[in-house]
Structure formats: C-alpha cells, structure tokens
C-alpha positions in Angstrom: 13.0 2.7 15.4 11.2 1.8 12.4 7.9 0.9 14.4 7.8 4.5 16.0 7.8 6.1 12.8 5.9 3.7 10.9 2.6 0.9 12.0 1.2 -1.3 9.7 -1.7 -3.4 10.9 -3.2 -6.7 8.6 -6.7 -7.8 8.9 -7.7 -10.9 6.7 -11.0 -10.9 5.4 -13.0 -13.6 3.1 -12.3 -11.3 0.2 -9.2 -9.5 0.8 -6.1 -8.9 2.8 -6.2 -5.3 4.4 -3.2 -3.5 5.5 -3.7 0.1 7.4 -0.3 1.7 7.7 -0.2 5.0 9.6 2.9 7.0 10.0 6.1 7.9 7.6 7.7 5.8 4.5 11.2 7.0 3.9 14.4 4.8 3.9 13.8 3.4 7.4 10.7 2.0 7.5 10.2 0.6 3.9 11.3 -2.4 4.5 8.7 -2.5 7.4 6.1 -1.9 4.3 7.5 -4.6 2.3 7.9 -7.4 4.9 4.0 -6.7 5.3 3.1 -6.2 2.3 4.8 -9.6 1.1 2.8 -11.3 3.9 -0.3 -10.2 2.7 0.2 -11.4 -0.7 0.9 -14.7 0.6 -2.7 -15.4 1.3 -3.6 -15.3 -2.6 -6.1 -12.3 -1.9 -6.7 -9.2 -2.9 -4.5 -6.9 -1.2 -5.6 -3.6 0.2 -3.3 -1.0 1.2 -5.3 1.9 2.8 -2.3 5.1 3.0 -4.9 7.3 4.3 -3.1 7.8 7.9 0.4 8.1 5.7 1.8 11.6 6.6 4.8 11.4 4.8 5.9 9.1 1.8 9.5 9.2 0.4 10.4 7.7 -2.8 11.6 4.4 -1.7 7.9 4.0 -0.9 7.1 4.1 -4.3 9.6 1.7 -5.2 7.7 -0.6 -2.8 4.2 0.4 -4.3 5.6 -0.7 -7.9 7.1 -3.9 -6.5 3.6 -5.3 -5.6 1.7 -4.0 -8.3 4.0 -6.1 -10.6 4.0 -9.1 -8.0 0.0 -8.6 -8.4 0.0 -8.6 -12.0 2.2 -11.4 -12.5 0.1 -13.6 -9.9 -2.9 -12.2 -10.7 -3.3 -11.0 -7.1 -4.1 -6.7 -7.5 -3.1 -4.2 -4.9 -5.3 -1.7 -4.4 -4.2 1.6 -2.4 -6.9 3.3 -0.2 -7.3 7.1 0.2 -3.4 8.2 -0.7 -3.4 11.7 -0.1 -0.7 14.3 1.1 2.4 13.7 0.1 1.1 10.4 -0.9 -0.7 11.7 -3.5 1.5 14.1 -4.6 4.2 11.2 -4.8 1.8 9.3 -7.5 1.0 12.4 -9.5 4.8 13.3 -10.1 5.2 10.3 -11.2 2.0 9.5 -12.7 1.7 6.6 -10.9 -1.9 7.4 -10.3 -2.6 6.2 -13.6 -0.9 2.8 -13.4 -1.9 1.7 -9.9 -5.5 1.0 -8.3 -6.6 4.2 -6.0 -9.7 3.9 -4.5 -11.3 6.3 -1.9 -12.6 4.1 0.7 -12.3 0.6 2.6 -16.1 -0.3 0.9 -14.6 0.3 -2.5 -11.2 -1.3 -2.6 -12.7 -4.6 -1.4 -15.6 -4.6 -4.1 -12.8 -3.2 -6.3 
C-alpha cells in the first residue's frame, strides 16, 4: 500500500545522495520516507530531498524532515529539500520550518548548496 501512495527513488552522485519522492506523506508512507532517507545518509553525503512531485504532506512528514536535519547536524551531513511547494510548503510555513531547514529551488542548487 505504501508504494502506491508514495515512490521515492535514490541516485548517488560524487557529491551528494539525491532522493526524488513523488506522491503523498501521511501516516502510511512515512516510514517509507525514513527507511530512504536513513539510507541515504549512510553514504556520508549530502543528502538531497527534492519534494517537488509531493502532492500531499501530513505532519508526520515533518516529524521525518526534523529527524534528519538533526541527524545532519549532528554528523555534519546537511539535508537539503528541493522545490517543497503545495502543501509542502504550506506545512514549513506553519511551522516555520522554512527558516530552520535548507530549501532550495532546483536540483543545480541543492547539490552546489
């Protein structure tokens, strides 16, 4: 169920990790988002998440954005979040998370970061 509702494909590069996720983050598919997330961190690379085919994004998601930012600052690996928009968006701007986390909004940029 969780891969019909959410898809999150990893590309390594020499300079960074880059996950694509395309579809919904609510309760069901979070932990989808976090098993790949915590893969991706495993390299020691930058990791970028690009949300921009994210249609919907619950609050658990953000819970799972705020785990790996403080997994990234703590091993000095950054996550950097790619085009959020939508509900996305609106999700970091309630709760101001736009401020604290890395948005970027391209591919080009979050790599050079």
């Amino acid at each position: 169920m969780d891969e019909a509702l959410l898809k999150v494909e990893s590309e390594q590069r020499s300079n960074a990790v880059v996950l694509r996720a395309e579809g919904e983050v609510d309760s069901y598919t979070a932990d989808l988002l976090r098993d790949k997330l915590s893969e991706a961190f495993g390299a020691g690379l930058p990791v970028v998440l690009d949300l921009s085919d994210v249609e919907f994004f619950a609050s658990v998601g953000l819970s799972v954005l705020v785990e790996f930012h403080l997994r990234g600052e703590d091993s000095g690996i950054p996550l950097r979040l790619v085009s959020p928009r939508g509900s996305v968006l609106r999700a970091l701007k309630a709760t101001t998370l736009n401020q604290t986390l890395e948005l970027y909004l391209d591919l080009d940029a979050a790599l050079h970061g």
